[in-house]
matplotlib code that plots the C-alpha trace (Angstrom):
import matplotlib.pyplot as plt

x = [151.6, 148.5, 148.9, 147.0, 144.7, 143.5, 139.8, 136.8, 133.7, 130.4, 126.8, 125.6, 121.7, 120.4, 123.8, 127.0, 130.3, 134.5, 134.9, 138.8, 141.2, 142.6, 146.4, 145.8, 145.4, 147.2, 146.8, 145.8, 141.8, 142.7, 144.8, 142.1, 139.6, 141.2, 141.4, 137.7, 137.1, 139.0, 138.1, 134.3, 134.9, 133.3, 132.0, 130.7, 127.2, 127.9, 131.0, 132.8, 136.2, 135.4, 133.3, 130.7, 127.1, 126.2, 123.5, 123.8, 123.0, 125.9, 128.5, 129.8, 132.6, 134.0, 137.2, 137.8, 140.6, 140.9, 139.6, 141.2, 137.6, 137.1, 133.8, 134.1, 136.3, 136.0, 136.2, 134.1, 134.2, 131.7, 131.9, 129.4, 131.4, 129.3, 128.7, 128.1, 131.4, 134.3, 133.4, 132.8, 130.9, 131.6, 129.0, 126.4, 126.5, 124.6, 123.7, 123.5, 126.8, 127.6, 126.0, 128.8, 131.9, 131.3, 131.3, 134.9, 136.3, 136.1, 137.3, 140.2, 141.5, 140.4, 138.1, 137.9, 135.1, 133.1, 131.2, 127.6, 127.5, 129.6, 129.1, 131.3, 131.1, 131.5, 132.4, 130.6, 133.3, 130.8, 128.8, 130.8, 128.3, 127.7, 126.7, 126.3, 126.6, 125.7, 127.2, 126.5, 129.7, 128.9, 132.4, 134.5, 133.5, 131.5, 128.0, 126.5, 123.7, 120.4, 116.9, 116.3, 114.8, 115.0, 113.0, 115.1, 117.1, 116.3, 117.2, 117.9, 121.0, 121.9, 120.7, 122.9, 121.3, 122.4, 121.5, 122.2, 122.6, 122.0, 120.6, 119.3, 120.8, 123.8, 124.4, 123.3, 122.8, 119.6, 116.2, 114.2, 117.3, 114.6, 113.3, 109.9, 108.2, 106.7, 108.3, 106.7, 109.2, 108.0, 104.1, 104.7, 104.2, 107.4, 108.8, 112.6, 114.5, 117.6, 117.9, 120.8, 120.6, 119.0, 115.9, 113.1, 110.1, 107.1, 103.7, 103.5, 99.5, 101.4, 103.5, 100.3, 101.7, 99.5, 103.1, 102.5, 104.5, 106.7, 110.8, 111.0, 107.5, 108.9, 112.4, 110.7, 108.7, 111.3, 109.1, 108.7, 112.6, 113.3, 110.4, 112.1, 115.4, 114.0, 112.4, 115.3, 118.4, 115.7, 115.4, 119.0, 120.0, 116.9, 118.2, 122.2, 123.5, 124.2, 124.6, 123.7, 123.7, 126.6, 126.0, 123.3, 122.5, 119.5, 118.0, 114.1, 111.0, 107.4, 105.5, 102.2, 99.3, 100.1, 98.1, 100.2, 99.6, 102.6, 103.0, 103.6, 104.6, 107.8, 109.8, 113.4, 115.0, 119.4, 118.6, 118.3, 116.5, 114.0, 115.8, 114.6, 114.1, 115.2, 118.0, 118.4, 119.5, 116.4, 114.0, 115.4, 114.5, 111.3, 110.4, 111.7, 109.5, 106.3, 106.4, 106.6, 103.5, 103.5, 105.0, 103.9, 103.1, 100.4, 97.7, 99.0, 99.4, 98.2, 101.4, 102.4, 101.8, 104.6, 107.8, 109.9, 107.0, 108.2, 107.4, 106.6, 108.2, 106.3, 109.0, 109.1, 110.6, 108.7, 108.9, 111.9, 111.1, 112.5, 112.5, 113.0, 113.5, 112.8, 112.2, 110.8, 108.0, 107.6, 111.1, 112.4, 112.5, 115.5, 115.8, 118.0, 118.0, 117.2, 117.4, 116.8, 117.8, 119.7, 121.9, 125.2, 127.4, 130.9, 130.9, 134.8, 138.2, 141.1, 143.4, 141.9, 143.9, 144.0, 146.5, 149.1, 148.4, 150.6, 148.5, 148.3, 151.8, 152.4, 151.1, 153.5]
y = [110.8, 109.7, 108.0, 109.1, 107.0, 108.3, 108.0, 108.8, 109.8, 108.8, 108.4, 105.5, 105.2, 105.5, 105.0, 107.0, 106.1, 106.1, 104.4, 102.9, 100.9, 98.1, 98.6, 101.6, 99.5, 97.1, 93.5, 91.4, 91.4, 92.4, 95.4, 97.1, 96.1, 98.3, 101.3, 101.0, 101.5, 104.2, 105.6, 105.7, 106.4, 102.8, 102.4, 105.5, 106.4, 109.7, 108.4, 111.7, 110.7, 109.8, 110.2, 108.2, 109.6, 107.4, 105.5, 101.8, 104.0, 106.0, 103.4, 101.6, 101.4, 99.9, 98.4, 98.4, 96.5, 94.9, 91.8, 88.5, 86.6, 85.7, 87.5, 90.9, 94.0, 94.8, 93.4, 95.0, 94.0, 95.9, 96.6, 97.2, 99.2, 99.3, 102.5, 101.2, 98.7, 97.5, 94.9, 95.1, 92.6, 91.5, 88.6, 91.0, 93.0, 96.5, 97.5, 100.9, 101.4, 99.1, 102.0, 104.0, 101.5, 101.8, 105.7, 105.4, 102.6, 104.5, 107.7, 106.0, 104.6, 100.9, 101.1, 102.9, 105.0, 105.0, 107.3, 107.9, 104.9, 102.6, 99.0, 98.0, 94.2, 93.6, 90.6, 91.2, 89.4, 89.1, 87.0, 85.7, 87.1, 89.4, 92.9, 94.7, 98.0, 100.9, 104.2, 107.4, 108.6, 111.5, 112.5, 109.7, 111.5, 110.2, 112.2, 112.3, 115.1, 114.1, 113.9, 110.0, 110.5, 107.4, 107.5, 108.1, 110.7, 114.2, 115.8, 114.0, 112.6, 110.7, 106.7, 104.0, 100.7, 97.5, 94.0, 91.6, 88.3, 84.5, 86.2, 82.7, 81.6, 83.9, 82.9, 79.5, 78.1, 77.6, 79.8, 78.8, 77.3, 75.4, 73.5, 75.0, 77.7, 78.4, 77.7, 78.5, 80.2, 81.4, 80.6, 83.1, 81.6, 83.0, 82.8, 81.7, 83.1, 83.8, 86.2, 88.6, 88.3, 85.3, 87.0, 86.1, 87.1, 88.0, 89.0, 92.3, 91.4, 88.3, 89.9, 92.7, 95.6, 97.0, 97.3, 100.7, 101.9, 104.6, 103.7, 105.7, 104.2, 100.7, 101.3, 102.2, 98.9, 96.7, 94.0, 94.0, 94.2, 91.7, 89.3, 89.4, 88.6, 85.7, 84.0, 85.3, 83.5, 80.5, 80.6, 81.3, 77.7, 76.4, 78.1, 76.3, 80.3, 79.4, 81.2, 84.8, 86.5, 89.1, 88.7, 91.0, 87.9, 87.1, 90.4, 90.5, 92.5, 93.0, 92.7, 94.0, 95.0, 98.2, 101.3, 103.4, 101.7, 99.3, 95.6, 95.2, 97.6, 96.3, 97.3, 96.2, 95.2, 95.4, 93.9, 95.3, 98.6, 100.1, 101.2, 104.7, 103.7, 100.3, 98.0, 97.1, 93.5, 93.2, 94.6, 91.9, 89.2, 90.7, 90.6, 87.2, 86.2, 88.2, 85.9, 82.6, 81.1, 79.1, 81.9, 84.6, 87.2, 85.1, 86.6, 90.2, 90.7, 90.5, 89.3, 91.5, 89.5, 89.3, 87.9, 90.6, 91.7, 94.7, 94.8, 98.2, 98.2, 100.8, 101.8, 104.7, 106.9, 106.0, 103.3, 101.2, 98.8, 96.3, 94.5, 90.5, 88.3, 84.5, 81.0, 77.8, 77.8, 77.4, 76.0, 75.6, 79.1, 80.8, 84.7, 84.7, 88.7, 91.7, 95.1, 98.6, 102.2, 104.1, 107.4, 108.2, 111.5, 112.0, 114.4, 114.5, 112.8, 113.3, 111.9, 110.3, 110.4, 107.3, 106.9, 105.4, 102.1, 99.1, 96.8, 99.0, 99.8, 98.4, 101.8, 104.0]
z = [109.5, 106.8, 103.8, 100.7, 98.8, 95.2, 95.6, 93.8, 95.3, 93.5, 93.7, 92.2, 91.4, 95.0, 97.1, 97.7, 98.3, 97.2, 94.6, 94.0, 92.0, 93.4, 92.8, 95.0, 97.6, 99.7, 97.9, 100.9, 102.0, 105.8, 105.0, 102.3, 105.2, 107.3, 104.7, 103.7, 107.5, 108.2, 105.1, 106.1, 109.4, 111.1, 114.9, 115.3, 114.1, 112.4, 110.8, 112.0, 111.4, 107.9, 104.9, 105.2, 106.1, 109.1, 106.9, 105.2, 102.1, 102.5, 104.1, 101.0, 98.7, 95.0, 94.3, 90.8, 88.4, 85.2, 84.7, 84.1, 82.9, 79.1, 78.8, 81.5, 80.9, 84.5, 88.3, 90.6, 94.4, 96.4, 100.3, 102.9, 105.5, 108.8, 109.7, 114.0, 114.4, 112.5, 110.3, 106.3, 104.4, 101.4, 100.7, 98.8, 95.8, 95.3, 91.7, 92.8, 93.5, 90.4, 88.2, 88.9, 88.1, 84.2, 84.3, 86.7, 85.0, 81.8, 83.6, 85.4, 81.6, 82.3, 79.6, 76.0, 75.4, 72.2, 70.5, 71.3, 74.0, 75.5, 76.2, 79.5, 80.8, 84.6, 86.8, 90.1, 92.3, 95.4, 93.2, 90.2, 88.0, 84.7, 84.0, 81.1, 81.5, 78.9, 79.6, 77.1, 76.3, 73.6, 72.1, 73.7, 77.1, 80.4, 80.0, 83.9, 82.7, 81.2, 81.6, 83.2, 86.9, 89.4, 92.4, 95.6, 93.4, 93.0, 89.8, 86.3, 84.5, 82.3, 82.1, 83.1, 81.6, 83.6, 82.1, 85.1, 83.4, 84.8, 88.1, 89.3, 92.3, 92.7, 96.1, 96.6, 93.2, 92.9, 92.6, 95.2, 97.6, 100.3, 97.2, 97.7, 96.3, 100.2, 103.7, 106.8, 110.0, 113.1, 111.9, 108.8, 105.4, 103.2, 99.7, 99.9, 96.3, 95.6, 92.0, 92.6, 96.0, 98.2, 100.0, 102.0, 101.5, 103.4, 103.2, 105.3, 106.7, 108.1, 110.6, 111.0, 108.5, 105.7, 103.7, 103.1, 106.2, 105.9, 106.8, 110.1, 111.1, 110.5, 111.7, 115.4, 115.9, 117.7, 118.0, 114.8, 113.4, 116.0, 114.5, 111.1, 112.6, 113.8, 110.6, 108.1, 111.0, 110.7, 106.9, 106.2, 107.6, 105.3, 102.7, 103.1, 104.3, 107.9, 111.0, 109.7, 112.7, 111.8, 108.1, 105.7, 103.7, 103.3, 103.5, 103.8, 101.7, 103.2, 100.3, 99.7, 96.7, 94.9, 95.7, 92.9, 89.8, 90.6, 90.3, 93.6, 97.3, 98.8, 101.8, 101.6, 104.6, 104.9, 106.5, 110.7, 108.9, 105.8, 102.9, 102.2, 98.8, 96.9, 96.4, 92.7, 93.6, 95.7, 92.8, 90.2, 93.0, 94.0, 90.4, 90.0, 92.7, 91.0, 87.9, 89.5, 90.1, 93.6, 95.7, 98.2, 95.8, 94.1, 96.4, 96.0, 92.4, 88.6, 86.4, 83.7, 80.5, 77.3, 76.9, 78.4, 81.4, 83.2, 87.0, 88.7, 92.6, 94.4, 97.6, 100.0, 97.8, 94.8, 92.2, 90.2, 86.8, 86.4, 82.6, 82.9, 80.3, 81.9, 80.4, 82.3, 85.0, 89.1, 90.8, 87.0, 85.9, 84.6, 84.4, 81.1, 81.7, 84.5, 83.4, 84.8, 84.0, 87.2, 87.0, 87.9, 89.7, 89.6, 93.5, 93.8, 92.7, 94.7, 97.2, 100.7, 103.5, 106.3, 109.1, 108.7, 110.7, 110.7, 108.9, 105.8, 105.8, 102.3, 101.2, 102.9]

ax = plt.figure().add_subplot(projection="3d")
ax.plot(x, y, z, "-o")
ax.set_aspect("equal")
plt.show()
């Protein structure tokens, strides 16, 4: 016997992955754990038995339901299913995947659509934070076609606009959560900041990159992935986050100067591998990091100028803006406003099918 889920499967700017409501699943945290890995298909690096695509890209999920905040329309809880063992993490966010949740929630009835555009307010529950979403609903109706590109994408569709509001210090409460602007792990000089997502930071010429490495090229240095383990477990008790040894928080970015006409090269980390592309949480904090004076990325790039600057991410696949609007200066600044334009893909919406396992028994 299986039990059915309705589920709705989705790419979101440069990730993929089912997207659900939560009164379709059970109600406690441990039970919808075990769905979302049987669902995907966890422990085995193909993710076989599932849907998942045996990548970190391609291993995640959204729960979606109505939310109970003054200011949001919607809840969004976002889960990192591993693709190698049975765990799920729950302590980031993705803004990829978050460019979907408008176009479903609107879709699944949680939110009316409006003509021309519609404005959709989320509550990211991993981080307790804003999101204004702006979805093009010509004729009342989600519109996924269009001409807007992303890097990491092939083909066009239709833009997604995502304001990330009050991105400082999402995780730890504060921008810069060492205090300092520059701390030193392992001998390697690193910018600790935490907008969207708590990062570290790291020139690539310090741990002997060029940061223009390809993913696969980086992914096969083991000296090298097991280097950055080292500083971000060392920064991550510098930075109040604790023993991360089985969590992706902090993830890590080699920076380096553009050779594209960007603002700056980055290669995200999630952190035990190189994202083929971009995180959207990790641009916003990248970018963060580019317009405070004091940090890392002083000696690797020429800050845009103007009161909304946008920053240029070169990444393997390409590049990703990112628009901030910010206020204050060094340890004291405040990012008011982060935007960016991704796309979205409805792939299928049906009914998945899990066994029927004690623990989620409340859906039989």
């Amino acid at each position: 016997m299986q039990t059915a889920i309705p589920c709705t499967m989705m790419r979101g700017g440069t990730s993929r992955g089912p997207y659900f409501l939560a009164n379709h699943l059970p109600a406690d945290w441990a039970s919808q754990e075990q769905v979302l890995l049987a669902a995907l298909g966890s422990a085995s690096a193909q993710q076989i038995d599932g849907i998942g695509g045996g990548t970190s890209l391609s291993s995640k999920a959204a729960i979606v339901s109505i939310s109970k905040h003054p200011d949001a329309d919607i809840d969004y809880l976002f889960a990192q299913v591993s693709v190698d063992d049975m765990s799920v993490d729950i302590s980031p966010s993705c803004g990829n995947i978050m460019s979907g949740v408008a176009p479903f929630a609107i879709e699944s009835g949680l939110v009316r659509a409006e003509e021309g555009v519609t404005q959709v307010m989320i509550r990211n529950v991993n981080t307790d934070s804003l999101i204004e979403i702006v979805v093009q609903t010509p004729g009342g109706q989600v519109e996924y076609e269009g001409d807007t590109a992303i890097d990491g994408v092939e083909g066009t569709g239709a833009p997604v606009l995502l304001n990330f509001l009050d991105v400082a210090g999402t995780k730890t409460g504060k921008l810069f959560p060492t205090g300092n602007l520059r701390d030193s792990f392992d001998g390697v000089e690193v910018s600790c900041v935490d907008a969207a997502v708590p990062m570290v930071l790291i020139p690539a010429t310090s741990l002997g990159k060029s940061g223009q490495e390809g993913k696969d090229e980086l992914d096969s240095d083991e000296d090298l992935l097991a280097r950055i383990e080292k500083i971000r477990r060392a920064a991550a008790w510098k930075m109040g986050l604790g023993d991360v040894s089985d969590k992706v928080l902090p993830k890590v970015s080699l920076l380096s100067a553009p050779e594209q006409g960007g603002t700056i090269t980055s290669r995200y980390f999630v952190p035990y591998n190189c994202h083929a592309s971009h995180a959207v949480t990790g641009a916003i904090c990248v970018s963060t990091a580019v317009m405070v004076e004091g940090t890392v990325t002083d000696e690797l790039v020429k800050r845009p100028e103007g009161d909304k600057p946008q920053i240029k991410i070169e990444h393997p696949s390409g590049k990703i803006d990112i628009v901030l609007e910010t206020s204050g200066s060094g340890a004291e600044t405040l990012v008011d406003k982060a935007g960016l334009v991704r796309t979205a893909r409805k792939l299928f919406r049906g009914e998945l099918y899990v066994p029927r396992d004690p623990v989620i028994k409340s859906l039989a």
